[in-house]
N, C-alpha and C positions, 0 to 999 in steps of 0.2 A: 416485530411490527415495523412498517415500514414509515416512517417518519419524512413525507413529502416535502416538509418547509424547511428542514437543515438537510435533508439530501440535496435540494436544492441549490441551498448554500454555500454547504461541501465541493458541490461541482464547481460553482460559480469560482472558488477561491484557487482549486488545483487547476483551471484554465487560464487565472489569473497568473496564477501561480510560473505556468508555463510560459503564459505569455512576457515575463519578466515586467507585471504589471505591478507586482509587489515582491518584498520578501520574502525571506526565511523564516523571520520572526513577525511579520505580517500573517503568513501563513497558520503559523505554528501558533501566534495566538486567538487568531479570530477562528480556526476551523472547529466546528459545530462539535459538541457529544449530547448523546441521548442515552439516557438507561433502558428506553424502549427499543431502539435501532442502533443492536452492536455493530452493523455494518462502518458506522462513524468511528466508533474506535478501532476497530479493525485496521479500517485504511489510513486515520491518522496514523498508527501506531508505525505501524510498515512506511509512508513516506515522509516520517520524520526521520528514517535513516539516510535522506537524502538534503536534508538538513542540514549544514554544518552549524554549530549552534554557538562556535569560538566565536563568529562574527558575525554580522549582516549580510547576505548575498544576497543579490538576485541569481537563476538558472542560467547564466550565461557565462562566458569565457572557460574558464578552470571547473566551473559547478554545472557547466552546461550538458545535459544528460548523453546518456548512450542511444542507441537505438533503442535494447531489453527493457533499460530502465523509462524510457519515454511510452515504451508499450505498454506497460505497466500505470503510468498515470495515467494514459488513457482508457484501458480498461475500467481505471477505478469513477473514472468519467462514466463512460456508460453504464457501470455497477448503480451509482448514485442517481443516473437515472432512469435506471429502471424501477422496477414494483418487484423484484428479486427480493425474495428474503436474505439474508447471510446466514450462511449455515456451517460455517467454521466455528473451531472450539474462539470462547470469547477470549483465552488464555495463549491465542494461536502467536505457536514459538518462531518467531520469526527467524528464521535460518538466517543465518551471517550474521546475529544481535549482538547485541553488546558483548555476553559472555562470551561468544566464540571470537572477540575481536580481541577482548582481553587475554582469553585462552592463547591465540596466535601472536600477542604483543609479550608474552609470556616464554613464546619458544613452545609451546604447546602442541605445536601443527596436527601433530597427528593423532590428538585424542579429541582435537578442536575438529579435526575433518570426521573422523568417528561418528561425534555427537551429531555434526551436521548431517550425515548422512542418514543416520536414525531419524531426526527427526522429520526429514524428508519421507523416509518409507512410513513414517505413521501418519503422515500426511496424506501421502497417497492415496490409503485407504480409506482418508476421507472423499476427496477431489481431487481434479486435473488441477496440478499444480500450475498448470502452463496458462491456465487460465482464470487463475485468482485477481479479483476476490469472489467471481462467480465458481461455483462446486462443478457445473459440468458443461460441457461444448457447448451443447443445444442450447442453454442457457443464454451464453456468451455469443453465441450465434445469432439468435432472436434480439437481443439487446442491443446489438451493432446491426441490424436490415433496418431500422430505426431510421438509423444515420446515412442510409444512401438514398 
């Protein structure tokens, strides 16, 4: 179920968010969940790893995004608002998570690269990875003609 008034929210805070209107912990503690619309945790869950959470940032200087990863909060912008269900597992293993960072701080690399790579191929077979948190193109495509 699609939850209009914390989607809304949601957006409002990762635009913020980008715009270096607030923090980390700004972010991290006003952004919305619903038990009705995993979509909210979904996305929080995945751009709290851009979070550093040692300190207060804003997205700028040293914390200021990539290209991918800036794509990425945008997507999650048009995700939020759209009327798009989320159709990812609500348990969805975020590649590069904590364990795999642990794994690699460990010396791990190559059971850490392993695991990431499984969990990519089972991902797959849900949706287009490239266009998460939306499941497929069309989707992603219709949700961004919006915006021009």
């Amino acid at each position: 179920m699609v939850d209009r008034e914390l989607r809304t929210r949601g957006k409002q805070l990762i635009d913020q968010f980008l715009a270096c209107a607030i923090t980390n912990d700004d972010f991290d503690d006003e952004f919305p969940c619903s038990r009705g619309d995993p979509a909210l945790a979904g996305i929080h869950r995945v751009l709290w790893l851009y979070c550093d959470d040692r300190y207060t940032h804003y997205l700028n200087g040293k914390h200021c995004l990539g290209p991918k990863t800036h794509a990425i909060f945008r997507r999650c912008i048009a995700f939020l608002d759209s009327d798009v269900e989320y159709e990812w597992p609500r348990s969805f293993p975020v590649i590069g998570g904590l364990t795999l960072i642990l794994m690699r701080f460990l010396a791990l690399r190559n059971k850490a690269k392993e695991r990431e790579r499984l969990a990519a191929a089972e991902l797959e077979k849900i949706g287009d990875l490239d266009v998460w948190p939306f499941v497929r193109q069309t989707d992603y495509q219709e949700a961004i003609s919006h915006f021009h």
